[in-house]
LOKOL-101038 format. One record per residue (C-alpha): x, y, z. Coordinates in Angstrom, 2 decimals. Layout:
N
<node east="X" north="Y" up="Z"/>
...
end
This chain:
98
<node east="15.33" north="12.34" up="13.59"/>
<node east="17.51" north="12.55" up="10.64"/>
<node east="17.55" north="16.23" up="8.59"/>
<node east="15.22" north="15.00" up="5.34"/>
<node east="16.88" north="15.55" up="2.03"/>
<node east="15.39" north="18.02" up="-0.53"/>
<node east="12.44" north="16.45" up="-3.23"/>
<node east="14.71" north="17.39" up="-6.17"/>
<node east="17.73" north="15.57" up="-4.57"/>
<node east="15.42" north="12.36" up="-4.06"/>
<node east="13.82" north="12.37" up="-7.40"/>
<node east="17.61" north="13.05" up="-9.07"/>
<node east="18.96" north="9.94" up="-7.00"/>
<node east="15.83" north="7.89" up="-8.54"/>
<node east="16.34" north="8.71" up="-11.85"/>
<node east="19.84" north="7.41" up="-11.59"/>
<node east="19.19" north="4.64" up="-10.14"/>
<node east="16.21" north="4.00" up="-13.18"/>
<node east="18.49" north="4.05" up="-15.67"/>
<node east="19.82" north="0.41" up="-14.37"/>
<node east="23.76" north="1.71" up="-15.18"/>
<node east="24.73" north="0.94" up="-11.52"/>
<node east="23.75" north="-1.05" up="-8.77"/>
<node east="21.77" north="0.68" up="-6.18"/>
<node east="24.30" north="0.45" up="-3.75"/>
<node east="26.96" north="1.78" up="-5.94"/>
<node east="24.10" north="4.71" up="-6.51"/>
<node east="23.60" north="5.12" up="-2.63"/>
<node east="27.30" north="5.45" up="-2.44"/>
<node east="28.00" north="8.01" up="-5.20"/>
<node east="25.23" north="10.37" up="-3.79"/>
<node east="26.08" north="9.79" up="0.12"/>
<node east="22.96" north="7.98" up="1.70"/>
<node east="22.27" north="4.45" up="2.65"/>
<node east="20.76" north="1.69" up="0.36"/>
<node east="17.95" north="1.21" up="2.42"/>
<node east="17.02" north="4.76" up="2.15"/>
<node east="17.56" north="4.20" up="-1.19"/>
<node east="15.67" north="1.71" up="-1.37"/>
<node east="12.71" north="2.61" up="0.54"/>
<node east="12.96" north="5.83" up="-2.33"/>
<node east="12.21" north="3.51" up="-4.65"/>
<node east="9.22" north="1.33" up="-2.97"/>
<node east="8.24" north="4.51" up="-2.61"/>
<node east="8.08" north="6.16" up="-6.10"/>
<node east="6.98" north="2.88" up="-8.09"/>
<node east="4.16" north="2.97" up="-6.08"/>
<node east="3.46" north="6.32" up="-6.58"/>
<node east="4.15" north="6.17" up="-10.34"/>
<node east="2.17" north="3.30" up="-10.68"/>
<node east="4.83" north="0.97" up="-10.83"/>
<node east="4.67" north="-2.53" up="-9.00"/>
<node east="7.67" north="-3.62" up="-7.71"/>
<node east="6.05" north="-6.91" up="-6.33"/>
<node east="4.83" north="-9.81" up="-9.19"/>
<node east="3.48" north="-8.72" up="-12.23"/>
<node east="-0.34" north="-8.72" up="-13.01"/>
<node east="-0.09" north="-11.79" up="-15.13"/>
<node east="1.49" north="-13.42" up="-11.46"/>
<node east="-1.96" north="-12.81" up="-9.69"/>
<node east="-0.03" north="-9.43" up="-7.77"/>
<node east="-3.16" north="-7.35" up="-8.31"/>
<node east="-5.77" north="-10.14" up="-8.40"/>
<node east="-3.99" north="-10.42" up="-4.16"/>
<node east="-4.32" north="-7.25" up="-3.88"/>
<node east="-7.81" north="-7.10" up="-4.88"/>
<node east="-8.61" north="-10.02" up="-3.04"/>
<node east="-7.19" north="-8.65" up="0.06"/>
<node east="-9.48" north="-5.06" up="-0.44"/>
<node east="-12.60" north="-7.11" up="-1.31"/>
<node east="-12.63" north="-9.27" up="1.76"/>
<node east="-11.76" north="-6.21" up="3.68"/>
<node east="-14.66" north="-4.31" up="2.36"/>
<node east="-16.73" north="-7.22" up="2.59"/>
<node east="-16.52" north="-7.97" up="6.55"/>
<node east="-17.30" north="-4.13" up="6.82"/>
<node east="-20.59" north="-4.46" up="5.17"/>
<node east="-21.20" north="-7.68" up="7.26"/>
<node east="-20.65" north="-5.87" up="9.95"/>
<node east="-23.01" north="-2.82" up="8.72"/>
<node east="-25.76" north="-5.13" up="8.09"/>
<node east="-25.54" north="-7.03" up="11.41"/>
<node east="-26.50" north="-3.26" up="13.26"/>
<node east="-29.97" north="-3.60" up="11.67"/>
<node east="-30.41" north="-6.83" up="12.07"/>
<node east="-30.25" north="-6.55" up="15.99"/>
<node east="-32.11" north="-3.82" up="15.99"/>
<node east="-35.23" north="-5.26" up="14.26"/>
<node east="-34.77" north="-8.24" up="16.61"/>
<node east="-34.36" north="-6.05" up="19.67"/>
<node east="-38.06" north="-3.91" up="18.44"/>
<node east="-39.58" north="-7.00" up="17.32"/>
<node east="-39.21" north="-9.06" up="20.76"/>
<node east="-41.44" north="-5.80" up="22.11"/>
<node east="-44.02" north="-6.24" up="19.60"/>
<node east="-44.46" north="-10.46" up="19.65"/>
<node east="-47.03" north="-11.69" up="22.00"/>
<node east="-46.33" north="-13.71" up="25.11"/>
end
């Protein structure tokens, strides 16, 4: 596993590459890592700063996103509901008369 590089040097080599002056492989060059480290940095801190690197909310990027947590959250509750369900059927075949 490779050694990981200090926070301050990663949030230094961000900033730099912010600022839009160079490309991000002429960044990853100047500060001796890879672009795709460099780039995951990046993935990394817009997401963490709130910053979406995908389509822009206009584009329907968090109405996906949404989407994709609602249906999520929805099958979970189907699947909460469908424990008492069975269980009042299971109690209530006991109780019915023959």
């Amino acid at each position: 596993m490779p050694t990981p590089y200090p926070k301050e040097f990663g949030r230094d080599v961000i900033a730099v590459a912010r600022q839009g002056d160079q490309s991000v492989a002429q960044v990853a060059r100047s500060f001796g890592i890879s672009e795709s480290c460099l780039a995951r940095w990046l993935r990394v801190a817009d997401r963490e700063d709130g910053l979406a690197g995908g389509p822009t909310p206009a584009a329907g990027g968090d109405l996906e996103a949404e989407n994709r947590e609602l249906r999520k959250r929805t099958k979970q509750l189907e699947q909460e509901n469908e424990i008492p369900r069975r269980a009042a059927a299971y109690f209530a075949r006991d109780v019915l008369p023959k």
